[in-house]
ZAMIPA-130575 format. One record per residue (C-alpha): residue number from 1; residue in one letter; x, y, z. Coordinates in nm, 4 decimals. Layout:
REM ZAMIPA-130575
<pt seq="NUM" type="a" X="X" Y="Y" Z="Z"/>
...
END
This chain:
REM ZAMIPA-130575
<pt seq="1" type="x" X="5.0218" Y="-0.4632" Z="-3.5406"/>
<pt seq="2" type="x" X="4.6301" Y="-0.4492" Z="-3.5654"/>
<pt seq="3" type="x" X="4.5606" Y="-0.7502" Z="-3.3597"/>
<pt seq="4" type="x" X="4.8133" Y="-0.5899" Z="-3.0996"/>
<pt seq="5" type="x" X="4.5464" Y="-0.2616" Z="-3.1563"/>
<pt seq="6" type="x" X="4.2863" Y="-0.4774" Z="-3.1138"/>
<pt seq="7" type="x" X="4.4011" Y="-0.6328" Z="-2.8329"/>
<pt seq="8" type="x" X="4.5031" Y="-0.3243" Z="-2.6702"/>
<pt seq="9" type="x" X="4.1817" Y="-0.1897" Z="-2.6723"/>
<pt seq="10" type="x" X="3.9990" Y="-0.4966" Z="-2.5871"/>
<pt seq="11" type="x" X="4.1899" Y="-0.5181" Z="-2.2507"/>
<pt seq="12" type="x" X="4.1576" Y="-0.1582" Z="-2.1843"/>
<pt seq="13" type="x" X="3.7622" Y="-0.2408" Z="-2.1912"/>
<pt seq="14" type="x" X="3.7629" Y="-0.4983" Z="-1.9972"/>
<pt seq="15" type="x" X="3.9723" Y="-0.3576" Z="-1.6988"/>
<pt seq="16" type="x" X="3.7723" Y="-0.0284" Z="-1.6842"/>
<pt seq="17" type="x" X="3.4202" Y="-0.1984" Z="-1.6869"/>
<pt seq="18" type="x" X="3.3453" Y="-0.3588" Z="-1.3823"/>
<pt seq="19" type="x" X="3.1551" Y="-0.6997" Z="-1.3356"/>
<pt seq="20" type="x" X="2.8736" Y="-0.7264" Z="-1.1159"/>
<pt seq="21" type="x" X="2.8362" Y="-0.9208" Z="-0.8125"/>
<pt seq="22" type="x" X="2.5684" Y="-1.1722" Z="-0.8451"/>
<pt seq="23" type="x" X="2.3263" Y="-1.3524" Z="-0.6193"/>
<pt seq="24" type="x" X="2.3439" Y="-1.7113" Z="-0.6094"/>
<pt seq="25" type="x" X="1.9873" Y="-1.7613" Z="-0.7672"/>
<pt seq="26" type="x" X="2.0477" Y="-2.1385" Z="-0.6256"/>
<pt seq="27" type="x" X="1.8893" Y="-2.0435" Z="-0.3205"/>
<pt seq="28" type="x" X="1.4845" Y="-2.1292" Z="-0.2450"/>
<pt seq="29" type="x" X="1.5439" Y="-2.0958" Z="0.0966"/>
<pt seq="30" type="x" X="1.3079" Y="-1.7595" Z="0.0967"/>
<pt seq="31" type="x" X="0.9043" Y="-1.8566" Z="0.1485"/>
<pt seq="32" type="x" X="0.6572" Y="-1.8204" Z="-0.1494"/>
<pt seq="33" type="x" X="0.4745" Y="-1.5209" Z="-0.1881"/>
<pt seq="34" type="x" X="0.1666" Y="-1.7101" Z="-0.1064"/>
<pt seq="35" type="x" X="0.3463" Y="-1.8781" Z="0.2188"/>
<pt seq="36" type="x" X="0.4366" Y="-1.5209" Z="0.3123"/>
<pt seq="37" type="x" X="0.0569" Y="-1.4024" Z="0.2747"/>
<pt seq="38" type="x" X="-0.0709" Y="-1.7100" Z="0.4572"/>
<pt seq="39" type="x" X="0.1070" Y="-1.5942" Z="0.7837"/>
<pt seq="40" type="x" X="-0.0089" Y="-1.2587" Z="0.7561"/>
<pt seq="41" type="x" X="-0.3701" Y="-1.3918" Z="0.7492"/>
<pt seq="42" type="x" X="-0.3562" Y="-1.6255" Z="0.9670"/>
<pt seq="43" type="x" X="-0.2202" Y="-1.3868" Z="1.2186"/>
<pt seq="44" type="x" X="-0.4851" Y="-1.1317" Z="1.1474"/>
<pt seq="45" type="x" X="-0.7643" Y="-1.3876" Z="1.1197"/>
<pt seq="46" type="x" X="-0.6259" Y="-1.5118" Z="1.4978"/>
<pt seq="47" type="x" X="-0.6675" Y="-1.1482" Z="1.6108"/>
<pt seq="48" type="x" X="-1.0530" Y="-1.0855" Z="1.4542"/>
<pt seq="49" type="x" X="-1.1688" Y="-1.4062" Z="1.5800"/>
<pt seq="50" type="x" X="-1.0386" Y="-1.2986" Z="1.9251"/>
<pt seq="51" type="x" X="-1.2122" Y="-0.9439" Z="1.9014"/>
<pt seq="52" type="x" X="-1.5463" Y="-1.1616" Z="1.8252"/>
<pt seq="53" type="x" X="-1.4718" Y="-1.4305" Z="2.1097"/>
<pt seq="54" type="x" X="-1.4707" Y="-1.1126" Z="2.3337"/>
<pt seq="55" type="x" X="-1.8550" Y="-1.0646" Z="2.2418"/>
<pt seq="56" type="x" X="-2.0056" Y="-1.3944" Z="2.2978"/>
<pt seq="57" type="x" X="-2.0608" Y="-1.5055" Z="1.9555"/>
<pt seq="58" type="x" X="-2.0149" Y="-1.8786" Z="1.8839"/>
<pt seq="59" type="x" X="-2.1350" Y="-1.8707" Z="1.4863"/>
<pt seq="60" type="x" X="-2.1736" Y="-1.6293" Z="1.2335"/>
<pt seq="61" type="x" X="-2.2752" Y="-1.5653" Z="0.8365"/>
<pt seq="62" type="x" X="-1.9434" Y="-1.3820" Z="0.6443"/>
<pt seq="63" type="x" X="-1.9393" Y="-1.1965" Z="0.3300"/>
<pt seq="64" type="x" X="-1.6294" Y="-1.0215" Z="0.2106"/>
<pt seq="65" type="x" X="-1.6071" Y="-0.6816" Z="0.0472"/>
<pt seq="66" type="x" X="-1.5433" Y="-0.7225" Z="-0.3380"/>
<pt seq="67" type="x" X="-1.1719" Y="-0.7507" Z="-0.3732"/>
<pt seq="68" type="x" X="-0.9168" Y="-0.9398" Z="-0.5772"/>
<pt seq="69" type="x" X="-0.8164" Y="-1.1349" Z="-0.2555"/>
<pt seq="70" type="x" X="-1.1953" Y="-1.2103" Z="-0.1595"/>
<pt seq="71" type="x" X="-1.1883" Y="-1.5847" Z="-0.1866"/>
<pt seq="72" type="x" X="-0.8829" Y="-1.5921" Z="-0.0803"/>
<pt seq="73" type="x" X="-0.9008" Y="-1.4242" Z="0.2243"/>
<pt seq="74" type="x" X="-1.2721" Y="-1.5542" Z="0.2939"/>
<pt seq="75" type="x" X="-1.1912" Y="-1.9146" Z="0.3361"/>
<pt seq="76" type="x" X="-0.8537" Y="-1.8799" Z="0.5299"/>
<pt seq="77" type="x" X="-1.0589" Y="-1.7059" Z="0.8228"/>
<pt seq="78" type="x" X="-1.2750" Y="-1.9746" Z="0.8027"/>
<pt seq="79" type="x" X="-1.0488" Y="-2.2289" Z="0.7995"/>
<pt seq="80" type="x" X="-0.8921" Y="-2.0473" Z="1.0641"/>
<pt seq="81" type="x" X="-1.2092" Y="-2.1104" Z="1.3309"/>
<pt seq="82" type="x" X="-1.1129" Y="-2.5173" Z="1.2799"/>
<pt seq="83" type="x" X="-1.0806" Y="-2.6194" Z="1.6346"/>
<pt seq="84" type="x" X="-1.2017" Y="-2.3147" Z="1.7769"/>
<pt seq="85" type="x" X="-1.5128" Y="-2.2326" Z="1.9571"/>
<pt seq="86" type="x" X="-1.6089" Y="-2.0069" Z="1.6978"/>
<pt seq="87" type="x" X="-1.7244" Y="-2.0749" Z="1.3464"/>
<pt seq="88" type="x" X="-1.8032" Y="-1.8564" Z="1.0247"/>
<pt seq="89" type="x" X="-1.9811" Y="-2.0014" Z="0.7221"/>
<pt seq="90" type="x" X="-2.0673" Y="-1.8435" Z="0.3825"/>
<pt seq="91" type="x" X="-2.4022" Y="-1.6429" Z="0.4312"/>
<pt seq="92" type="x" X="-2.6882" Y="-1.7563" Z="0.2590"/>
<pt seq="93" type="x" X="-3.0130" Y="-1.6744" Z="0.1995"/>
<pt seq="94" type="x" X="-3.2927" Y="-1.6894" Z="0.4795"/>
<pt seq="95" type="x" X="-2.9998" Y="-1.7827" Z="0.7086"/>
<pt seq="96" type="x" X="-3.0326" Y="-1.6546" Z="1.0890"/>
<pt seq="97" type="x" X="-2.7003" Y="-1.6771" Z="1.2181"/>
<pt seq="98" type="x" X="-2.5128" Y="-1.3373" Z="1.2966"/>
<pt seq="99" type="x" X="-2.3784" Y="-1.1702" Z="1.0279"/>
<pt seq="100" type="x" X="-2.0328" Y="-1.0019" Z="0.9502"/>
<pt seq="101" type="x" X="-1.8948" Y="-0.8111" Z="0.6800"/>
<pt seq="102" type="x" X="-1.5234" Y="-0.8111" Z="0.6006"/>
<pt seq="103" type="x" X="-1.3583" Y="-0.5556" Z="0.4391"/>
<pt seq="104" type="x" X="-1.0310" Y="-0.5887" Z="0.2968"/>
<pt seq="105" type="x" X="-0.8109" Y="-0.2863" Z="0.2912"/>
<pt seq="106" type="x" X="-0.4739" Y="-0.4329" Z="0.1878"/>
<pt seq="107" type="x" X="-0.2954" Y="-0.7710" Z="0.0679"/>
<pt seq="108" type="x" X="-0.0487" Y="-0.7525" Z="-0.1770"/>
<pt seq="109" type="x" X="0.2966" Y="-0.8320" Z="-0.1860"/>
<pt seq="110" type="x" X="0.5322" Y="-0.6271" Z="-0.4092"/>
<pt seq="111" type="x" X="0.9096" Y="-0.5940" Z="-0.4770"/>
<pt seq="112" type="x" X="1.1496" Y="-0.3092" Z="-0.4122"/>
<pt seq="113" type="x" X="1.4914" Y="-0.2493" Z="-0.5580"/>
<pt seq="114" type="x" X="1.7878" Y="-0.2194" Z="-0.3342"/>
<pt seq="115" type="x" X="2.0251" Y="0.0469" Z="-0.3519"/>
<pt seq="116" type="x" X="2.3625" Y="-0.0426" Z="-0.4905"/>
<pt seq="117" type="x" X="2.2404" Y="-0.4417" Z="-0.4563"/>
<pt seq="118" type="x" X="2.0391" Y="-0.4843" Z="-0.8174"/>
<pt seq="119" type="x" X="2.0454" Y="-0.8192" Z="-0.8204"/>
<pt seq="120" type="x" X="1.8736" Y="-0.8069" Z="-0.4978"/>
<pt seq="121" type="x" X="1.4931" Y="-0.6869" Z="-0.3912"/>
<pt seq="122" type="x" X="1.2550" Y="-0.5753" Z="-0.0997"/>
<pt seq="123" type="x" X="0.9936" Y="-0.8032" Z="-0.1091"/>
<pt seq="124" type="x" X="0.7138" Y="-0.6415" Z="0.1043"/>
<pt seq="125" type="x" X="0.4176" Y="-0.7690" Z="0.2297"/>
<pt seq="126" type="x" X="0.0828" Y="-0.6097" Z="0.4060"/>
<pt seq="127" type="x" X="-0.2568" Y="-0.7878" Z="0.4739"/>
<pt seq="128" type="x" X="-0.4792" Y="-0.5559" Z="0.6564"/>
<pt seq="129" type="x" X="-0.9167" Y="-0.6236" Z="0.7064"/>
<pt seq="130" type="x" X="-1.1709" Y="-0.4242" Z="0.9117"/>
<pt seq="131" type="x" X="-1.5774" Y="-0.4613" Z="0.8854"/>
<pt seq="132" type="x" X="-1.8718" Y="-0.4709" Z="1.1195"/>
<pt seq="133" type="x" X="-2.0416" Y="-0.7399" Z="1.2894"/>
<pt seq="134" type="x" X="-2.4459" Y="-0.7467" Z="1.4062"/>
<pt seq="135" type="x" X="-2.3791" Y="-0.8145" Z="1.7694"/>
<pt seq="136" type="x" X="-2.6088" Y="-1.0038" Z="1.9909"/>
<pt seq="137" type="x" X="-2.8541" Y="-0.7174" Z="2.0712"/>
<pt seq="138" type="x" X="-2.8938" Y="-0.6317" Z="1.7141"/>
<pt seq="139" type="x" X="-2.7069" Y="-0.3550" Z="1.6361"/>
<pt seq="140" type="x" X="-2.4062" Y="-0.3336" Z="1.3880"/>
<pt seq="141" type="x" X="-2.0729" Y="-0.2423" Z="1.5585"/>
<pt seq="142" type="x" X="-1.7435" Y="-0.1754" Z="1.3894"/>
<pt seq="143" type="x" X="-1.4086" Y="-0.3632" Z="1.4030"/>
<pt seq="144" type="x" X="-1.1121" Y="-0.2544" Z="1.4396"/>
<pt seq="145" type="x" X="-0.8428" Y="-0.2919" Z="1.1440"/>
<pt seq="146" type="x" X="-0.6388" Y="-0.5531" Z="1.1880"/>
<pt seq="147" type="x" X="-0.3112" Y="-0.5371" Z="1.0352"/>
<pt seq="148" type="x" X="0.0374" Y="-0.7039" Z="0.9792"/>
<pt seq="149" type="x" X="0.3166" Y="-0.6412" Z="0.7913"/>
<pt seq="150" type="x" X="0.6372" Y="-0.8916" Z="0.6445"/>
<pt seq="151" type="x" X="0.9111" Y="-0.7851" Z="0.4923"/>
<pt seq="152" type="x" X="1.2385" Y="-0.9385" Z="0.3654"/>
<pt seq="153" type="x" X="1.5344" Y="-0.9298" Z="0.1214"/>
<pt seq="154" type="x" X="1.5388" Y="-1.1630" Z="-0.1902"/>
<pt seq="155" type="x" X="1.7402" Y="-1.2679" Z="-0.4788"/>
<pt seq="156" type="x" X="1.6034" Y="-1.0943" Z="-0.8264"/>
<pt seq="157" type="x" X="1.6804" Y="-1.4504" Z="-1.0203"/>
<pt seq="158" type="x" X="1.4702" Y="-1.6416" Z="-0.7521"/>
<pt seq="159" type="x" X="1.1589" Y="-1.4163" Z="-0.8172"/>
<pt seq="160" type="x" X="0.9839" Y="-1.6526" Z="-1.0653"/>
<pt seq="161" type="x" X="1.0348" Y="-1.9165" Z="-0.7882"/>
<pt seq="162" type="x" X="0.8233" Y="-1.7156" Z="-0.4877"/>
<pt seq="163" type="x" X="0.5700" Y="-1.5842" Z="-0.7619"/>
<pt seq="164" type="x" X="0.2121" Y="-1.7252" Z="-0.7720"/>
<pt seq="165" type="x" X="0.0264" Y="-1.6875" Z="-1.1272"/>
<pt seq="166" type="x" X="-0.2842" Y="-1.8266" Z="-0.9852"/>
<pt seq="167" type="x" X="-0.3495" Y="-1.4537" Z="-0.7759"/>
<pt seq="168" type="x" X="-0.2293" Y="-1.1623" Z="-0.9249"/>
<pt seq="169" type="x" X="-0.1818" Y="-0.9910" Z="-0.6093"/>
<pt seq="170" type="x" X="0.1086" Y="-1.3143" Z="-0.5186"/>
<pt seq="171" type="x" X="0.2400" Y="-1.2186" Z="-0.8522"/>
<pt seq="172" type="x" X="0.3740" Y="-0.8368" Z="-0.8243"/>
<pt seq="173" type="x" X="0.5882" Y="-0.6897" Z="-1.0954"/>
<pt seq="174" type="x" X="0.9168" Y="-0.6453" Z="-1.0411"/>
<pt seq="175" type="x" X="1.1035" Y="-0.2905" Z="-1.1062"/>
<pt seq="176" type="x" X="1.3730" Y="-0.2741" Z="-1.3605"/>
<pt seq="177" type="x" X="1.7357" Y="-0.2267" Z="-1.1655"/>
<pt seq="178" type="x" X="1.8293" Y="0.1084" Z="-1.1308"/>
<pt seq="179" type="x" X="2.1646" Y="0.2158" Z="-1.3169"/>
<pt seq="180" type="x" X="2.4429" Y="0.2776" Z="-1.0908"/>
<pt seq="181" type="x" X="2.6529" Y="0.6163" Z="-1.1934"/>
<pt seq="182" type="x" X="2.9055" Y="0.4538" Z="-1.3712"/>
<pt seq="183" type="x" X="2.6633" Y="0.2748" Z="-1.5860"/>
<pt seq="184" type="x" X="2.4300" Y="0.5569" Z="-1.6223"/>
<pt seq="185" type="x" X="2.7204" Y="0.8064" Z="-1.7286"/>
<pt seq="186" type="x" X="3.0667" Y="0.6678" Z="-1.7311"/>
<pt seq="187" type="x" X="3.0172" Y="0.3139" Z="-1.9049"/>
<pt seq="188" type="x" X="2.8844" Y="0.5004" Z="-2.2307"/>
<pt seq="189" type="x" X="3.1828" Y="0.7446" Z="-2.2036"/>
<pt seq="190" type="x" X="3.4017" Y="0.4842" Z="-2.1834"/>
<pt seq="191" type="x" X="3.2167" Y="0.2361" Z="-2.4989"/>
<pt seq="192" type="x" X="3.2462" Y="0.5393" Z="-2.7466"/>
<pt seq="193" type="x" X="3.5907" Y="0.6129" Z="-2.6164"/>
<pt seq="194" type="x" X="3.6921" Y="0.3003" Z="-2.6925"/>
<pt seq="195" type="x" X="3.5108" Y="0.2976" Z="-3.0655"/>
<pt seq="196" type="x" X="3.6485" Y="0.6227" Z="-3.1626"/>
<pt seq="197" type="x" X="4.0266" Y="0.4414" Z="-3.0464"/>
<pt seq="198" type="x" X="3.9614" Y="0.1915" Z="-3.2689"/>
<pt seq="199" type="x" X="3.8873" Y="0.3785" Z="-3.5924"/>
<pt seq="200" type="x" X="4.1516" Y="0.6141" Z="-3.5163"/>
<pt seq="201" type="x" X="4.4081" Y="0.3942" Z="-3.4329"/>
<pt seq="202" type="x" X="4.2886" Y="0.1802" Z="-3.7586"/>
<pt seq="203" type="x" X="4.3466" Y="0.4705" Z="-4.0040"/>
<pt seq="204" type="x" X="4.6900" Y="0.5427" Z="-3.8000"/>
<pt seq="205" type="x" X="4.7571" Y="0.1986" Z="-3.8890"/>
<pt seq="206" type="x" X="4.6468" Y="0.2397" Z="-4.2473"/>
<pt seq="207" type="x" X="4.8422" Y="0.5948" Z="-4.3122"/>
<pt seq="208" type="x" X="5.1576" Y="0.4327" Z="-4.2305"/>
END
């Protein structure tokens, strides 16, 4: 009789709490964080080096703003002038090439959860740089900003996979799942109903 109790209830558990629907966290299809954030550069880079083109510079001195992305986003523009008829190098002292200052105003990536999907995230992505360059008759003259934005949808298992310790800003925290209503309110309902079952059904058991 109390294993048929115990198996009563058991079964009664398992029917009213649902399973969840996973992701397969097989798939690395989705690009790195870092791959993600070297598009997004590249394609503002292509822009800024247009925008100088457009005032007759061939070569100029850059220095970056200090930001947690400065080396990082310093030598991708330069690497971005290879095989271009434009060239930045790292300024130096007593140097007499034009200079121009970078300022980074946003690149990060960071993760979003999904509504009703929490084994699923948001991964967004912005990189976003202005400045001011000393044009050829000497005076300083602002850029515009030049932004771009990614953003896609990505398994919560495959995280540690698109994550890159080496920069903190390719390796965003990622947000607890948010409790659906049924395990926010009804699942505990349902565990203590369940418990209190038990006893009583154990000292029904007993009494008789």
């Amino acid at each position: 009789m109390k294993r048929f109790i115990f198996l009563a209830v058991f079964c009664l558990t398992a029917i009213l709490l649902p399973g969840k629907t996973l992701v397969a966290s097989g798939d690395y299809s989705a690009p790195t964080n870092q791959e993600v954030l070297d598009s997004l550069v590249s394609s503002v880079s292509s822009d800024l080096i247009a925008n100088i083109l457009g005032h007759g510079i061939k070569a100029l001195d850059i220095s970056v703003e200090d930001n947690p992305a400065k080396n990082y986003i310093k030598q991708r523009i330069i690497m971005e002038t290879y095989c271009r008829p434009l060239s930045f190098f790292d300024k130096v002292p007593g140097s007499e090439r034009i200079p121009i200052e970078i300022i980074i105003n946003e690149c990060a990536v960071s993760f979003h959860n999904v509504s009703d999907q929490p084994d699923s995230l948001i991964r967004r992505a912005e990189v976003s740089i202005s400045g001011s360059v000393r044009t050829l008759d000497r005076g300083w003259h602002p850029l515009p900003v030049f932004k771009t934005l990614y953003e896609d949808k990505v398994a919560r298992d495959n995280v540690d996979a698109l994550q890159n310790n080496s920069f903190p800003f390719l390796n965003p925290n990622v947000p607890d799942p948010e409790l659906s209503f049924f395990e926010e309110f009804i699942e505990p309902i349902i565990l203590v109903s369940s418990a209190v079952l038990t006893v009583v059904l154990l000292f029904s058991v007993r009494s008789n």
